[in-house]
Phi, psi and omega in degrees: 000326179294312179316276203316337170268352179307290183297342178296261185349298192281000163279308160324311181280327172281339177285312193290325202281321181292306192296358195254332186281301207252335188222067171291343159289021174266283239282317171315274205316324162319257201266026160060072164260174177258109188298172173208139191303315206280031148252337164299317192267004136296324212268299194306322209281310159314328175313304170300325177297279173003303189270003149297319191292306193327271187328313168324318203281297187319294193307333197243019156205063156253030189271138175266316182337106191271015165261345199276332161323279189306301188283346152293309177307332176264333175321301186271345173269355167252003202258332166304306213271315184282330192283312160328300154294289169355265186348288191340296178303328184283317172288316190303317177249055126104325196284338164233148147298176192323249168024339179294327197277326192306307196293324196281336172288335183284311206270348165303309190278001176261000186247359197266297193313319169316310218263314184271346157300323175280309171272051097234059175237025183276141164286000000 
């Protein structure tokens, strides 16, 4: 199971990484922002984080070591479930649009799945 989200994860994150380094107006058209250079230049640097992320998740997961499991897994199942709220929060007042829920719903089921990776990998 660690593997297929592993591998779920790092596509995801490398699909996000590319859109955000070369084509950062899909996030304005997304969550209905107004562009701005300093959000292209936000967007693009986030890109970068992304493809950090990518590369964790592809590389760590042929990992058997279950603690080494277990610190990915809460790593990335609370850095979802927060990244998820946010969305939320950010839709209630008014600040993203409708389109925030396709990211809150992705990252609620990559932090639900993280989250059921980490207990069960407690000892």
């Amino acid at each position: 199971m660690f593997k297929n989200i592993s591998i779920a994860a790092a596509l995801l994150f490398f699909t996000l990484s590319a859109l955000m380094i070369f084509y950062p107006p899909l996030i304005y058209w997304l969550f209905a922002l107004e562009p701005h250079e300093l959000g292209d230049f936000l967007a693009k640097r986030a890109g970068v984080l992304f493809l950090g992320l990518g590369l964790l998740s592809f590389l760590t997961r042929d990992v058997r070591d279950k603690a080494i499991q277990r610190i990915i897994s809460i790593s990335f199942g609370s850095m979802m479930l927060l990244m998820a709220a946010m969305g939320i929060y950010e839709f209630a007042r008014g600040y993203a649009g409708i389109g925030i829920w396709f990211a809150n719903l992705t990252e609620i089921g990559f932090g639900a799945a993280y989250l059921m990776m980490w207990r069960r990998t407690k000892e």
